[in-house]
C-alpha positions in Angstrom: 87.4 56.2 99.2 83.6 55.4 100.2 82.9 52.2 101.6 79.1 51.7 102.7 80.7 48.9 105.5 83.4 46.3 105.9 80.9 43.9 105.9 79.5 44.9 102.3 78.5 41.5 100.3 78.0 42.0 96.4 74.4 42.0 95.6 74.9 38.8 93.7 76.3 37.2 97.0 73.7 38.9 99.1 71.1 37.0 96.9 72.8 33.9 97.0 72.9 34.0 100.9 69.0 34.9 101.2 68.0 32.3 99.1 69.6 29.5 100.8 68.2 31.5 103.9 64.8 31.3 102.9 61.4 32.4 105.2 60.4 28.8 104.2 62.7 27.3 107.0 61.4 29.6 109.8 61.0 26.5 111.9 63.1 24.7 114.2 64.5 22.0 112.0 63.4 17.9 113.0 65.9 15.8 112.2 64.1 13.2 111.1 64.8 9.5 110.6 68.4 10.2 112.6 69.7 11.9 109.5 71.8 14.8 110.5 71.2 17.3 107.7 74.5 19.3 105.9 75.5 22.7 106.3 73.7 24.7 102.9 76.7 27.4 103.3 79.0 24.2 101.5 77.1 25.0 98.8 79.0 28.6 98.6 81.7 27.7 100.1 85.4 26.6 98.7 85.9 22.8 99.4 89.5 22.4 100.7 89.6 18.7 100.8 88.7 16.0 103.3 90.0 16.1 106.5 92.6 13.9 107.9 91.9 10.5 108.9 93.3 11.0 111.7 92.9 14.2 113.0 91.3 13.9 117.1 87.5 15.1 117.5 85.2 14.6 119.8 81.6 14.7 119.6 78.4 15.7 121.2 75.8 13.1 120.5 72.0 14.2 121.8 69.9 11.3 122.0 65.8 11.7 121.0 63.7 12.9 124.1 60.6 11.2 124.9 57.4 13.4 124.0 59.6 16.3 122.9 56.6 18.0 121.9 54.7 17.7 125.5 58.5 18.8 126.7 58.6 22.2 124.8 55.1 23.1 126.1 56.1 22.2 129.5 59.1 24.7 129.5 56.8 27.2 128.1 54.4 26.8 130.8 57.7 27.8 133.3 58.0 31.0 131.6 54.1 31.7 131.1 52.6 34.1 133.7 49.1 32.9 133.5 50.3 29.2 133.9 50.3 27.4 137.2 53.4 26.2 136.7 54.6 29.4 136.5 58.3 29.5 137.6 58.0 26.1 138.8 61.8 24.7 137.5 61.8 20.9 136.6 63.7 18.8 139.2 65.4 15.1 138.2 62.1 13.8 138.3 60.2 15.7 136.0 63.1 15.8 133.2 63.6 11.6 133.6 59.4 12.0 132.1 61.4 13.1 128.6 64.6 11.6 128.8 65.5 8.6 126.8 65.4 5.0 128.5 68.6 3.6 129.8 68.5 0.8 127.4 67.8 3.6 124.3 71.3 5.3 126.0 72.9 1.9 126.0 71.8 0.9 122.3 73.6 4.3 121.5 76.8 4.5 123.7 76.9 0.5 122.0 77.0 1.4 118.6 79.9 4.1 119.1 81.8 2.2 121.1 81.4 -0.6 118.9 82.8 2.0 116.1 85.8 3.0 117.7 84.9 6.2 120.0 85.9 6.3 123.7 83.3 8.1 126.2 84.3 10.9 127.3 81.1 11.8 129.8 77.3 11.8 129.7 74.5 14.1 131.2 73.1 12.8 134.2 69.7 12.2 132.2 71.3 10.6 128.9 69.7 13.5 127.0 73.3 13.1 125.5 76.8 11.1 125.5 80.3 12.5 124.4 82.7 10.5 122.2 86.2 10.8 121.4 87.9 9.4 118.5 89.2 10.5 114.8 87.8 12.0 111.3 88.3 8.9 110.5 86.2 6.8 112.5 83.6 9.5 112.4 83.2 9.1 108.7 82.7 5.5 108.7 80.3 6.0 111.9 78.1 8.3 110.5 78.5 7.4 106.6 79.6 10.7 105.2 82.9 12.4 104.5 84.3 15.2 106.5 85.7 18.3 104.3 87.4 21.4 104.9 85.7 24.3 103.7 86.6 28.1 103.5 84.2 31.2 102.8 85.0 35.1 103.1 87.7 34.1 105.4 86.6 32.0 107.5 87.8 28.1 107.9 84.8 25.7 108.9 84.7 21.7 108.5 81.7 20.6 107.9 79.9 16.8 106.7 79.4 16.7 103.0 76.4 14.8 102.8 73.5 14.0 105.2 74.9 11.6 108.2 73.8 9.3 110.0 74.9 6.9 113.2 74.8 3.1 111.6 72.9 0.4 112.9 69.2 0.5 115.2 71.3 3.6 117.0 71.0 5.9 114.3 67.2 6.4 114.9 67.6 7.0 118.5 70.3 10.2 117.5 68.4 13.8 117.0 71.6 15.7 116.3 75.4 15.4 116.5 77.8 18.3 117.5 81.1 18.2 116.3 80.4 16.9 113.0 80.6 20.7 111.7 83.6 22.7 113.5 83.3 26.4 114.0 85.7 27.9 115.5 83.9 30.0 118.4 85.0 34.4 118.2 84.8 36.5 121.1 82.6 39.2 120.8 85.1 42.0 122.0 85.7 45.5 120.4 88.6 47.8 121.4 88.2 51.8 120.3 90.8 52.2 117.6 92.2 54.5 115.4 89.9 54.0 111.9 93.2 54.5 110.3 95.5 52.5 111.6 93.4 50.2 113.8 95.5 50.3 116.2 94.0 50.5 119.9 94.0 54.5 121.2 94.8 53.6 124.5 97.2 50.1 125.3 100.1 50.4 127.5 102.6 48.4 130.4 101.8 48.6 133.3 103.4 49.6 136.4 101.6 48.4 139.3 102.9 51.1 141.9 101.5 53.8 139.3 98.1 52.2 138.0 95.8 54.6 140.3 97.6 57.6 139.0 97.9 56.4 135.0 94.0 55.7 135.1 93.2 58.6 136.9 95.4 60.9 134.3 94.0 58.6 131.4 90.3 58.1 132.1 87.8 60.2 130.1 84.2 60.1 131.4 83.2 62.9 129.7 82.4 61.5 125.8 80.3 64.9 124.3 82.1 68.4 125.3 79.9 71.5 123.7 79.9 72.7 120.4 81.8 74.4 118.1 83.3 74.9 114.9 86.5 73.7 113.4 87.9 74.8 110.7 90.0 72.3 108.3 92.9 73.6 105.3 95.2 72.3 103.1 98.8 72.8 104.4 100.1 75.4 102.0 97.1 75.2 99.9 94.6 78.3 99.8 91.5 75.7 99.0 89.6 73.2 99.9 88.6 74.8 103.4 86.3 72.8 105.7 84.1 74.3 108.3 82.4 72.2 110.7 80.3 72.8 113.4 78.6 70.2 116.0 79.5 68.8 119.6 82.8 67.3 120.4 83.6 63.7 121.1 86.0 63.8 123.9 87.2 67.1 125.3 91.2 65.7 125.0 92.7 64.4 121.4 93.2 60.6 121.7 92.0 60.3 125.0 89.5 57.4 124.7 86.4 58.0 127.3 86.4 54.8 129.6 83.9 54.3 132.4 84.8 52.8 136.1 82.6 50.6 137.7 81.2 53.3 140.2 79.9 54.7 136.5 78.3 51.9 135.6 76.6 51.4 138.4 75.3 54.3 139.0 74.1 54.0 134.7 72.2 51.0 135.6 70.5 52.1 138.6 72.5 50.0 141.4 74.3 52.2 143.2 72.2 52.6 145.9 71.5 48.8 146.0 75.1 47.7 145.9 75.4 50.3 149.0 73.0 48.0 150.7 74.3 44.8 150.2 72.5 44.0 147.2 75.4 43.3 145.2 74.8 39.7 144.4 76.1 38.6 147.2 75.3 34.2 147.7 74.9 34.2 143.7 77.6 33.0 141.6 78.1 34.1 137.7 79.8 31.4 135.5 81.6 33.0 132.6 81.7 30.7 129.4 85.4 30.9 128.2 88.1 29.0 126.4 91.3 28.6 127.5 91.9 30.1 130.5 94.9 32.4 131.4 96.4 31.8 134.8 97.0 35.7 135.4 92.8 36.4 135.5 92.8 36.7 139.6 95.8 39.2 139.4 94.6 41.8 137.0 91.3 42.0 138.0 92.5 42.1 141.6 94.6 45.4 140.4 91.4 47.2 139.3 89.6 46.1 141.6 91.8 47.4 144.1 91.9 51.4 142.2 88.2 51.1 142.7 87.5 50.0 146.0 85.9 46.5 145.3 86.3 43.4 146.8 89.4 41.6 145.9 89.2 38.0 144.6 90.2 35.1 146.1 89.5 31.5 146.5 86.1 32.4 148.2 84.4 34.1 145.6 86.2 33.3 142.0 87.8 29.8 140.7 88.5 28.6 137.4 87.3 25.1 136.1 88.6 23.2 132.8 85.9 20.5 132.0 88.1 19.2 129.0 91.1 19.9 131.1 93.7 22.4 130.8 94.7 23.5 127.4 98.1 21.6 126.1 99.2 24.8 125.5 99.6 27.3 128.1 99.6 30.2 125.5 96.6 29.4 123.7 94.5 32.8 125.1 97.4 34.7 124.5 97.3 33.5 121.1 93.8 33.3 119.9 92.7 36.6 121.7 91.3 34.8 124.5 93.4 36.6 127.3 91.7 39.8 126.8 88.0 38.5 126.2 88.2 36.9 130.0 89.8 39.3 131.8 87.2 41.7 130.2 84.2 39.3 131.2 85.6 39.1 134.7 86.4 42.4 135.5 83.0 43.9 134.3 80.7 41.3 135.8 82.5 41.9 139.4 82.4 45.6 138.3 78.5 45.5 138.3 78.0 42.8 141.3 80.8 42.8 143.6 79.5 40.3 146.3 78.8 37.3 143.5 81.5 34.4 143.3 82.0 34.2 139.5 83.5 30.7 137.9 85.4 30.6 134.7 84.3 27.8 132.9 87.0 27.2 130.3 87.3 24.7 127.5 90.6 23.4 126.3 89.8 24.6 122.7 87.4 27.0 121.3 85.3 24.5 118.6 81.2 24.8 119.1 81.5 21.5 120.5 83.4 22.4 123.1 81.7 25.1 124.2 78.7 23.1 124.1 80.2 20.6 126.6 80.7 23.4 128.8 77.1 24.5 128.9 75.9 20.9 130.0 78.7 20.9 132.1 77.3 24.5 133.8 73.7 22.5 134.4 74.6 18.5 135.5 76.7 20.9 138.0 74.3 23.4 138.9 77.4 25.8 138.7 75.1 29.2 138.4 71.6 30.1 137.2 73.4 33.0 135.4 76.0 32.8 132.4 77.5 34.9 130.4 78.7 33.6 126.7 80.5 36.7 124.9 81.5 34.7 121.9 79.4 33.6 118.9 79.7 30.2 116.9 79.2 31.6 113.5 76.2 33.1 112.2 73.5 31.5 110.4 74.6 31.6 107.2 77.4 29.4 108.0 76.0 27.2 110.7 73.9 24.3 109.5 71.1 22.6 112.0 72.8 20.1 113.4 74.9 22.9 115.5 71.7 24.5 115.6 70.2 21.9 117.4 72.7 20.6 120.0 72.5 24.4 121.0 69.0 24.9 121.0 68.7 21.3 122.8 71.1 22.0 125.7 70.0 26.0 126.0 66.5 24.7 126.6 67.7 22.1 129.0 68.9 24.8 131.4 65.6 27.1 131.1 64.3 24.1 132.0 66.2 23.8 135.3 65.8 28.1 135.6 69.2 28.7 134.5 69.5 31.7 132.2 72.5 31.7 129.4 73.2 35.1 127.8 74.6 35.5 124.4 76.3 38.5 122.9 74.0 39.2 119.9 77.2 40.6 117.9 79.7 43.0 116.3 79.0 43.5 112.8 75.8 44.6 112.9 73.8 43.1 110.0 76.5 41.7 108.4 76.5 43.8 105.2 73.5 42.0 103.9 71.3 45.1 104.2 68.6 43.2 105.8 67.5 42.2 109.6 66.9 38.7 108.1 69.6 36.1 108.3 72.3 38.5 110.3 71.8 36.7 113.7 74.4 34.7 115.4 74.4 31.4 117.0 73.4 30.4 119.2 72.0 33.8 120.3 69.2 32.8 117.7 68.3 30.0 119.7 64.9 31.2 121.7 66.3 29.6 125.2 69.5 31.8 124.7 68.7 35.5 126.6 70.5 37.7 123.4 71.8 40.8 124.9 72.6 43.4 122.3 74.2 46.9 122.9 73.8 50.7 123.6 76.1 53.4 124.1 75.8 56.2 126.6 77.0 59.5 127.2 76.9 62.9 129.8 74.7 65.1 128.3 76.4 68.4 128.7 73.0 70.4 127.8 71.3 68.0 130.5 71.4 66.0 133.8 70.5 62.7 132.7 72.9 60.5 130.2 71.8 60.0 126.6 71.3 56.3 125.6 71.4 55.3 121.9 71.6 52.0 120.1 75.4 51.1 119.9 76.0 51.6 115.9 79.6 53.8 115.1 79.8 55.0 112.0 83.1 57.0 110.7 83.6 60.1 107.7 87.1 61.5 107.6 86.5 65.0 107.6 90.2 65.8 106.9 93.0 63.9 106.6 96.2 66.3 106.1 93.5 68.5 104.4 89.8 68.5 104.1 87.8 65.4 102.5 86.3 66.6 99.8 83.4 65.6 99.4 83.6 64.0 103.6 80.9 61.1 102.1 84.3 59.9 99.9 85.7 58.5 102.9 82.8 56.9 105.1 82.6 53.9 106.7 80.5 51.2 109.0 82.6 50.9 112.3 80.8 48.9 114.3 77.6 47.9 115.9 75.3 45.6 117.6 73.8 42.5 115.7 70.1 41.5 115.9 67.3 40.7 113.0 64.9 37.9 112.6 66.2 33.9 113.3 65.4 31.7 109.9 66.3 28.7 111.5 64.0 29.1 114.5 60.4 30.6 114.6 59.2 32.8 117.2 58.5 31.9 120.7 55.8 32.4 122.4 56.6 35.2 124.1 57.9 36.6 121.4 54.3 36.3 119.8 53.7 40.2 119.0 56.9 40.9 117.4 56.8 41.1 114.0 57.8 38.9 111.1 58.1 34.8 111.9 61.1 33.8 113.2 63.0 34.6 116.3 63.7 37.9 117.2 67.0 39.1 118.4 68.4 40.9 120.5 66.2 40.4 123.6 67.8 43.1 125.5 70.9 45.3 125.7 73.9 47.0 127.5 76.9 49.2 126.8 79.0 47.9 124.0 80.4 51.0 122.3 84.1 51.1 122.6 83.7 54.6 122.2 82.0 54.8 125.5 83.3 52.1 126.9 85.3 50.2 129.8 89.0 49.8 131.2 90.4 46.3 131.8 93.9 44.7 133.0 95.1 41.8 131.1 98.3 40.1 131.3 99.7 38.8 127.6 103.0 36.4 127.0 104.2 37.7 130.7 103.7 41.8 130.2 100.3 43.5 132.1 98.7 46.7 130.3 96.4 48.8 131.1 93.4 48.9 127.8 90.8 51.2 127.9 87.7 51.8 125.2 86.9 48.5 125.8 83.4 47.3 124.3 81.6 44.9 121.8 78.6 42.9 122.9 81.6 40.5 124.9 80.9 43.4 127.8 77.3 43.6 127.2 76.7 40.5 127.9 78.4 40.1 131.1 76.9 43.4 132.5 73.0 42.2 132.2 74.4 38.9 133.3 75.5 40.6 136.8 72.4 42.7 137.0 70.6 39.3 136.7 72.6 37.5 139.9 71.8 40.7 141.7 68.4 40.1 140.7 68.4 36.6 142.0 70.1 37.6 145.6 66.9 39.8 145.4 64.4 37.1 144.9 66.1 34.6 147.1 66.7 32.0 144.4 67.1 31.2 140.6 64.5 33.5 138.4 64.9 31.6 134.8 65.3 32.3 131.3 65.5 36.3 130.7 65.3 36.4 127.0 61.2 35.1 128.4 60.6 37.3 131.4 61.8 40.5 130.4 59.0 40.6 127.7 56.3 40.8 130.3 57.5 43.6 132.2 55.5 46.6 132.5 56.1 50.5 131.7 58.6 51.9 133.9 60.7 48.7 134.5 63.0 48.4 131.8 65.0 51.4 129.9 63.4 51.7 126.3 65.9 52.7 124.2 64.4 55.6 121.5 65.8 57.0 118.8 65.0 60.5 119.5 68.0 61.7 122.0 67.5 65.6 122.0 70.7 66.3 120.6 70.1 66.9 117.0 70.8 70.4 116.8 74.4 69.3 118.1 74.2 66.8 115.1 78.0 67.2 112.7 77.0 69.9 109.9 79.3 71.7 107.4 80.9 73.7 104.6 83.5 72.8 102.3 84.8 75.9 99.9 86.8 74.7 96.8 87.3 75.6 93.5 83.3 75.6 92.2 82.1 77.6 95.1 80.7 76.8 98.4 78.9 73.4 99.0 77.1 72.8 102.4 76.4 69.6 104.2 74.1 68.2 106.3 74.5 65.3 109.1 73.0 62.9 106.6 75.0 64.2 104.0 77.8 63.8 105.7 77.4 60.1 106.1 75.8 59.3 103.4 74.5 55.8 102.5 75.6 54.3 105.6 72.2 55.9 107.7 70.1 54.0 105.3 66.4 55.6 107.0 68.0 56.3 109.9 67.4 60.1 110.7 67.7 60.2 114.2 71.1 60.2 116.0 74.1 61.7 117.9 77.2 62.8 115.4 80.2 64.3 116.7 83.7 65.5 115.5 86.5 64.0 116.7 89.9 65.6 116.2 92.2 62.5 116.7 95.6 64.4 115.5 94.7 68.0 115.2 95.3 69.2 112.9 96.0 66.4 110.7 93.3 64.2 111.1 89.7 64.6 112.4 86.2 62.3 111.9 82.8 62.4 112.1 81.8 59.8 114.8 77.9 58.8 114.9 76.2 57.1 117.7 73.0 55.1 117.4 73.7 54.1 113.4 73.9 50.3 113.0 73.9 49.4 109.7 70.0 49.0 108.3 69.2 47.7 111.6 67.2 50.5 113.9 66.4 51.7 117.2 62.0 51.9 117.5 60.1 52.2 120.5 59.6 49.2 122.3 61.4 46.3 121.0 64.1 46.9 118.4 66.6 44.8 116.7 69.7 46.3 118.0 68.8 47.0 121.7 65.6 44.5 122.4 63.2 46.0 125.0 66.0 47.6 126.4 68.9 48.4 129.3 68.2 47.0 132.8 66.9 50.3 135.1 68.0 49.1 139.0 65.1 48.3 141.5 62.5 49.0 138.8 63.5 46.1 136.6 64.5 43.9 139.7 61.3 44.2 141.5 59.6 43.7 137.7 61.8 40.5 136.6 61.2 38.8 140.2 57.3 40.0 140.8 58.7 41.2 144.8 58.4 44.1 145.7 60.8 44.0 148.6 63.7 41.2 149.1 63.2 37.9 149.7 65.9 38.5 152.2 66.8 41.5 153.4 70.5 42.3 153.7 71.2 42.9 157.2 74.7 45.8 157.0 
């Protein structure tokens, strides 16, 4: 069985999708006229029927700003180094110079009530109002119909024709959220077996015994040295497969996990948390839905294995903007649970003196998600956020989602928060391409898109070995050698990232090449096969999960490492995704593709009945490396001697590691003091930590 990737479109499809994603829309849209444009996936997508009358919604209305254009160039100017206003964060003042007039705000929140919504709240500024009310009133509103449509899988509702708000209102409206519904996906891989998918390490757990079952379960070492294995038919003279390269893991079906001292000491903080610098008087808010009332608990059992500060009432709390969820399962069900207990346990894992705030919606729609963003600024909650979900990507979002993201996203660069974005899973979504296989609203250029990287020990040196996260998989045998291995090969997993064609480049963005924005901007662990160990509680039973990854933990380890940053510079810093890209040589980890390990690389021999055939790394995974022909491959005997794999590191799809910026790691992994003292411009702390 060869299968290039679980991702793989048709090239018919793969045509169709690039079309309706074409360069010439490499510009943020402008909704002009109030019209709130469709979604072009409806196009390929199945229509289901119109939505239920009265089904509940509520919507995200953003109002035009005054001088938008003088407002985008302001916001530049925050994040340009040769500007005066250089890091100089607009207070109420300077953002009431853009905001729409109280009586525009009134002519607006008029017309809907006047249609039948009820406010539900509006930003301090009356950049925006949100409305509740029905599909029903909606359609009437904004003169279109509301349909349900389905493609490849996924559900999505979405406006069937251009809408608009009636009456003088309507030209007052930039964009609507809510009129499309996508349901948001966390971003969160677990290390599993490729055959059965289930997770390779999940069980109960039993709290007197958790400092023993991790410390008999976790794997830090993810390369043991080389050597050949040999692979036969059970009572079969041929096929015979030889195979020679370095090992993944030195114990079958023991995943390799990482504790927190690990990361730390990856990222260059060790020394830094030892001296206070741990992000202590910063707070993290973590972008959820749901909420599970467990969260304090588990991460307060890791945290006690590993010596950090417990949680309490001091430094975490959970809000609920919307509310609490009507029903108390709803993370347990949707997959929620594990996605926040992940997000918390690794951002305190990497900054242990930073409060960190749940922000969780009652559902998991775009629109609410984007309500808890604004809430996040009008409450000045953090300057750092972590989002480890993704709306859809851009061949299903249309611009009215992208809008309301991009709007409220630049909002809080604005104000110097930064909001960081898993960049994705599925590398570049089987089209082949960079273009088109970004997520939103990671795309959006005021959204810091943090893509991933896996590390390992390198047992032939003292330094770990850094790769693009990218897994790809080739049974070598499975009750007896594959023969040919390239029969059985598959995509895995892998960071996403390529080029934005609903919004062009930024300006500091402006040496990268193609025309639209670039993503990811930068990048930390994701693998699962190098990954991290979490406690979550599901439907009343706690386990203990390890080979935890996805860009869901990426996302909130640069967010730490930016609080910690913060504490360093005495205040808020801004927008990474726009900083980072000035820093110097020496200041940031660029992740290459050479690694050193290449003569370690998976090679082979399979002897059947015409002779002798031998095979190469490349060979041996075949059309997934499209040009890639640098990485790390390893064997991994799972079940020996049943069933063993070819595991490759640093192979995402068509999208590749370069030096400098790339599209799967960005300019790179955070590198401790070098990178703080280059994101802040100090050289020594604004305060100093007195211990």
């Amino acid at each position: 069985m060869k299968v290039r990737s679980k991702y793989a479109v048709t090239v018919g499809t793969a045509v169709a999708l690039l079309s309706l994603l074409a360069p010439a829309t490499q510009t943020a849209f402008a909704l002009t006229g109030g019209q709130i444009k469709t979604a072009r996936i409806i196009s390929l997508g199945t229509d289901q029927g119109r939505v239920d009358s009265n089904e509940e919604l509520n919507l995200t209305v953003v109002l035009k700003m005054h001088n938008k254009a003088d407002f985008d160039k302001a916001v530049e100017d925050i994040y340009n180094p040769k500007s005066p206003n250089y890091r100089h964060f607009m207070t109420a003042t300077d953002l009431e110079k853009y905001a729409p007039t109280a009586a525009e705000f009134e002519t607006v929140k008029r017309q809907l009530v006047g249609e039948g919504y009820s406010v539900v709240s509006s930003d301090p500024h009356r950049f925006s109002i949100r409305v509740h009310g029905t599909a029903g009133v909606t359609e009437k509103a904004f003169q279109t119909e509301l349909h349900t449509f389905t493609y490849k899988g996924r559900t999505f509702q979405a406006h069937t024709t251009d809408a608009k708000l009636g009456g003088v209102a309507g030209d007052l409206v930039d964009s609507v959220a809510g009129l499309e519904r996508h349901q948001v996906r966390p971003l969160l891989k677990v290390a599993s077996n490729p055959r059965t998918n289930k997770p390779l390490f999940q069980k109960p757990v039993i709290t007197a015994d958790l400092a023993s079952d991790i410390a008999a379960t976790v794997n830090p070492t993810a390369i043991s040295n080389a050597g050949t294995f040999t692979y036969k038919t059970p009572g079969a003279s041929l096929p015979v497969g030889s195979f020679y390269g370095a090992q993944y893991s030195n114990k079958p079906n023991l995943i390799v996990s990482y504790t927190p001292q690990r990361l730390q000491a990856h990222y260059g903080l060790t020394a830094l948390v030892g001296k206070g610098y741990d992000g202590t008087g910063q707070t993290i808010a973590l972008v959820e839905a749901y909420g599970y009332d467990a969260a304090e608990a588990d991460a307060n059992a890791v945290a006690g294995v590993f010596g950090l500060p417990l949680l309490n009432s001091s430094n975490f709390s959970v809000v609920y903007p919307e509310g609490k969820p009507l029903d108390p399962d709803a993370a347990d069900l949707t997959g929620w649970t594990t996605e926040i207990a992940l997000d918390i346990q690794s951002a305190h894992a990497i900054a242990p003196g930073a409060k960190i705030v749940v922000v969780a919606s009652a559902g998991q729609d775009n629109e609410d998600q984007i309500a808890s963003l604004q809430y996040i600024i009008d409450n000045k909650v953090a300057y750092t956020a972590s989002s480890s979900w993704e709306n859809d990507d851009e061949i299903i979002a249309g611009p009215a989602e992208e809008e309301a993201f991009n709007t409220v996203l630049e909002l809080g660069a604005s104000q110097g928060i930064s909001f960081q974005f898993s960049s994705g899973d599925g590398g570049d979504l089987g089209l082949g391409t960079p273009v088109g296989a970004v997520g939103v609203p990671s795309n959006s250029p005021w959204a810091t898109a943090v893509g991933g990287t896996s590390f390992f020990n390198n047992p032939w040196g003292k330094t770990d070995i850094t790769t693009g996260w990218g897994n790809n998989i080739t049974y070598l045998n499975l009750d007896g050698p594959v023969d040919p291995p390239s029969d059985f090969t598959f995509f895995y997993a892998g960071a996403g990232g390529g080029e934005s064609v609903y919004f062009a480049k930024p300006s500091w963005q402006s040496a990268l090449p193609g025309t639209g924005r670039q993503v990811p901007d930068v990048s930390a662990l994701a693998d699962p096969f190098t990954g991290f160990m979490i406690v979550y509680t599901s439907f009343g039973t706690q386990y203990l999960v390890e080979g935890i990854g996805g860009t869901s933990l990426a996302s909130p380890i640069f967010t730490a490492t930016w609080a910690i940053a913060q504490q360093f510079n005495g205040g808020p810093i801004g927008h990474a995704g726009a900083i980072v890209p000035y820093l110097q040589a020496g200041q940031i980890t660029d992740v290459l593709p050479t690694n050193g390990m290449n003569q370690y690389d998976v090679v082979g021999t399979i002897t059947d009945s015409g002779g002798t055939t031998s095979y190469t790394a490349a060979d041996i995974f075949g059309d997934n490396l499209y040009s890639q022909a640098d990485f790390v491959s390893t064997i991994w005997n799972l079940d020996p001697p049943y069933e063993s794999v070819a595991l490759s590191f640093g192979t995402d799809s068509s999208l590749t590691v370069t030096p400098g910026w790339d599209n799967v790691t960005g300019w790179g992994e955070p590198n401790g003091l070098p990178f703080i003292r280059g994101v802040t411009g100090r050289e020594y702390p604004a305060v100093p930590v007195v211990k």
